[in-house]
N, C-alpha and C positions, 0 to 999 in steps of 0.2 A: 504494500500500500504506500501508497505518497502522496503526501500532505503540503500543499504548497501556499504559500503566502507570496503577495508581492515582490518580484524582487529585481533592486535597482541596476543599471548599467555603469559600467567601469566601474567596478568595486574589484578589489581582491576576491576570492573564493574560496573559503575556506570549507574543510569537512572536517567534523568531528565522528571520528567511530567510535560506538559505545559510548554516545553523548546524551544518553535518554536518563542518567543515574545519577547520583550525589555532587559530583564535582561540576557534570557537565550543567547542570541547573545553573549553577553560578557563572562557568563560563560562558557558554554561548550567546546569553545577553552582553557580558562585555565584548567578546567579538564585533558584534552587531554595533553596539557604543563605538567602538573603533574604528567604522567605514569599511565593514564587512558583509558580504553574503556567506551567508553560515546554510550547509546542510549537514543536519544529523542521521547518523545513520546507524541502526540500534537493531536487534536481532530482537526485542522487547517492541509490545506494540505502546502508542507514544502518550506516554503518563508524566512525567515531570516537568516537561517546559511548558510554559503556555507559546501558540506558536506567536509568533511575531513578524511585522516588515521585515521583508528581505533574510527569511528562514522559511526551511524546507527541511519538512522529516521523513525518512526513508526509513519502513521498516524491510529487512531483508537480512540475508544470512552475509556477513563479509566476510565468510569462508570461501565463498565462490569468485575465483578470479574472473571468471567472466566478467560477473558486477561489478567487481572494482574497476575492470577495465571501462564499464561503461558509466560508470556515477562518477570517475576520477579524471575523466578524460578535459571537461571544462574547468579544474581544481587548480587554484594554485596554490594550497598551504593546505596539509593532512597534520592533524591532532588525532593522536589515536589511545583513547582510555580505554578501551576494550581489557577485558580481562576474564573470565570465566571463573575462577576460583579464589578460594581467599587461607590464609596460612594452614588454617586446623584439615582446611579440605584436602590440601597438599600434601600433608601430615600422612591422614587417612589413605591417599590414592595418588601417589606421586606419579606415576605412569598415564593417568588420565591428565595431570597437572600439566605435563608435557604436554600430549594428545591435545589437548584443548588450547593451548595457547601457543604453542612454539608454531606449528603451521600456516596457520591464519598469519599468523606477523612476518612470517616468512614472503608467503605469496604476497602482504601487501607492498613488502620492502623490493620483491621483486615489479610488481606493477610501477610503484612507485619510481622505480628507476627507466625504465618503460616510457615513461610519459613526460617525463622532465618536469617535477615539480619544483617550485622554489625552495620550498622548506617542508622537512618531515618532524616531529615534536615528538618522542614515545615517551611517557609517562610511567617510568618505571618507580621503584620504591626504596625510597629513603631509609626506610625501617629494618629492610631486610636482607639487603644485596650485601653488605657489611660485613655482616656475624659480629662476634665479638669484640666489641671498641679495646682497640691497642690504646687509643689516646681519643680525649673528648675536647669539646665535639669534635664530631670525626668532618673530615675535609672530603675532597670528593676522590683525592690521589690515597686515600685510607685502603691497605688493602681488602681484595672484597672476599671474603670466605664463607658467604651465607651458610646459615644452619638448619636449613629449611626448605623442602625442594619448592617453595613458591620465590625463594629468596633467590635460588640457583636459574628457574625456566625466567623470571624475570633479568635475572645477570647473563643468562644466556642471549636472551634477544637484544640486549645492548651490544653484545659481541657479533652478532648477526652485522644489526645497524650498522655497527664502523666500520665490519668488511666490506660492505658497498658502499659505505662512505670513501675508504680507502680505496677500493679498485675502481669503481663504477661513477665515483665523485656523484655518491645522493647527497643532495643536502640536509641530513639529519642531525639533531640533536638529540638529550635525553636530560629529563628532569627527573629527581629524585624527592620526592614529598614526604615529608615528615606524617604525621598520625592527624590528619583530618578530621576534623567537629565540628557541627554546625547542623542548623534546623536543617529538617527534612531527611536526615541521614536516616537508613533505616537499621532499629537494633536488630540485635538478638543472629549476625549474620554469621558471628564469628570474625567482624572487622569492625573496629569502633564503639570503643571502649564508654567515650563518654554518653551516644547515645542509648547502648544498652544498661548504661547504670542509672541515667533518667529514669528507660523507661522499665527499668525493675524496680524505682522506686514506687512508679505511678503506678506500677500493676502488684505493689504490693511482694513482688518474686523476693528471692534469695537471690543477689549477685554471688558468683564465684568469684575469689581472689586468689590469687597461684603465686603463692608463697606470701609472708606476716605484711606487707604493705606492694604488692605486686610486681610489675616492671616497673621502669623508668623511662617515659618517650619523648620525644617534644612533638606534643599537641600543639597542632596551627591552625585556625580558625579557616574553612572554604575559602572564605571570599580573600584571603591572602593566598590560596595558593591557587587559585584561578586567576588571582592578579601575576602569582610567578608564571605560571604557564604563559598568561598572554607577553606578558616582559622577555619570554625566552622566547616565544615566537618572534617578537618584531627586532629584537636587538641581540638575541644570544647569537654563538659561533658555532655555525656545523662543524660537528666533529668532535662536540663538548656534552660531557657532563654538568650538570647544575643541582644543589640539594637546594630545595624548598623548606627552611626547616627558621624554627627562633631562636636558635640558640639556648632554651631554655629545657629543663629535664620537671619532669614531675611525675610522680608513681601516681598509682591506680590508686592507693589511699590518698593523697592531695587531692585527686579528682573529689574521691568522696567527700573530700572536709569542706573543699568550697561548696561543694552540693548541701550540703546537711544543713544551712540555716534556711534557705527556700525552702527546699526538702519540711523541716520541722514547722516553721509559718505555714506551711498548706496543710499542716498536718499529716504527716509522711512520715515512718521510719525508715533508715536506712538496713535492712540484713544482710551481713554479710556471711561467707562460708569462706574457710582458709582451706586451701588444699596444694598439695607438694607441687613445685614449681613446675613447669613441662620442661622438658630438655628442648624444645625447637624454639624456645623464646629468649631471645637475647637478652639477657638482667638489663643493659643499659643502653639506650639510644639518645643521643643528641646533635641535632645537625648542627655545621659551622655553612651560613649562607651568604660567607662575605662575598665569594667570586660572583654569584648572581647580583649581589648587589652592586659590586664594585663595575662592573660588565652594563647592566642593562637598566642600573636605579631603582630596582626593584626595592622594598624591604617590607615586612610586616607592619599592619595598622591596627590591625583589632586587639588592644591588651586582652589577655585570658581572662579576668576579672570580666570587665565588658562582655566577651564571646560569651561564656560562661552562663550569664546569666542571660542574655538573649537566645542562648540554646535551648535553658529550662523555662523561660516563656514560652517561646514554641511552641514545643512537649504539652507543656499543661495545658496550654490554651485546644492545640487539636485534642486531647482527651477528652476536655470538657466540652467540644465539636462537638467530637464523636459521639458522647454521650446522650446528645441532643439531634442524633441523627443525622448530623453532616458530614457528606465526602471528600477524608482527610487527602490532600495532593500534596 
């Protein structure tokens, strides 16, 4: 199906794959902001954006090189969020973890080169590609020993990337995002820590905590790492890494302590359950994002205090929707 809005002449053309989900909500409007025609293109039929001027949403498989060849052929700028799995899934089914994601990003990297785009953007992961921090925050030259095969098929397709970046001069880069929060994210997925302790507060659950105060991440508010993405699209250097990240670390217990005074004023307990650490979760993450910053002027806006409590608004406000029978988006 395609879904099509107005859309203006001489603009850039940008596609976003796997832009129908959490991050893509936030970027696509800036896109648009930025004097762009944006098509989203999502294997999901089209639930998070509202459409807008000069946006088109394409649902379709972009395993099929055919289609890329035909949705990419007027493109000049590919953002590509797509992903199929998330750490614990990995965990359970490393062999699908592959299966599902290293293919797909292969054939678009090969289309991609094919057609002569300006700029390719992969969206890889901050959190994971790493493994365990030798020194913090880690830089993006940190070596990368993931411990995790969602850490390794994501570090693998960056390796893909710079071989045609190297042989075939594609113009890609690769951004690495710190741990994502912000309205609309959905819990309970096995990604996204702060939306699922919201909404285990509001549904009353038992959070799990893995190990006496959990990891350590640097949580970054959406809309700053939709601002880095669109920053490494218009100014980064093919052929670069970029971490998306605050500089700042906070465990799973910090999450909850900022949580717990809203949490208690709405009347809310927090439960939690302690259980022995997993072995595929890095004790400590925190990105160092000076190169982005230094490169493209990028940096963080939303203090965590701020995010934080604009999250748990959110949250509450769609439950008390919901409970009134309105269609949470």
């Amino acid at each position: 199906m395609v879904t099509i809005q107005p859309i203006g002449d001489n603009l850039n053309h940008c596609c976003v794959i796997g832009g129908n989900g959490f991050i893509g909500s936030y970027l696509v409007p800036l896109l648009i902001a930025s004097g762009r025609i944006v098509t989203v293109v999502d294997r999901a039929p089209f639930s998070t954006i509202n459409l807008i001027e000069n946006m088109r949403y394409v649902q379709a498989d972009y395993n099929d090189e055919k289609f890329l060849l035909r949705i990419l052929i007027d493109v000049d700028e590919v953002i590509d969020l797509a992903y199929a799995t998330v750490p614990k899934t990995s965990f359970d089914d490393p062999v699908n973890d592959i299966l599902t994601n290293l293919p797909p990003m292969v054939k678009l990297l090969e289309v991609a080169c094919s057609i002569g785009l300006n700029k390719v953007v992969l969206v890889s992961s901050g959190g994971t590609v790493y493994g365990r921090a030798q020194e913090l925050p880690l830089k993006e030259d940190h070596p990368t020993n993931p411990i995790s095969p969602y850490g390794i098929t994501k570090l693998a397709i960056e390796k893909y990337a710079f071989m045609y970046h190297e042989l075939k001069s594609l113009p890609v880069l690769c951004v690495r995002p710190g741990n994502a929060y912000g309205a609309r994210q959905r819990p309970f997925s096995g990604q996204g820590f702060v939306a699922t302790a919201i909404a285990s507060i509001l549904q009353r659950k038992v959070l799990n905590l893995f190990g006496p105060t959990g990891t350590i991440r640097d949580y970054i508010h959406v809309e700053d790492i939709a601002n880095g993405i669109l920053a490494a699209l218009q100014y980064g250097k093919t052929g670069s890494c970029y971490n998306i990240g605050t500089g700042i670390g906070m465990s799973n217990k910090d999450i909850l302590d900022a949580l717990l005074p809203a949490a208690t004023s709405a009347g809310f307990d927090i439960s939690v359950s302690i259980l022995p650490p997993r072995n595929f979760d890095v004790p400590v993450n925190i990105l160092d994002s000076t190169k982005l910053k230094n490169e493209t002027g990028w940096e963080p806006k939303v203090a965590f205090e701020e995010g934080i409590k604009k999250t748990w608004e959110w949250y509450f406000e769609a439950g008390l929707a919901q409970k009134n029978g309105a269609k949470i988006r």
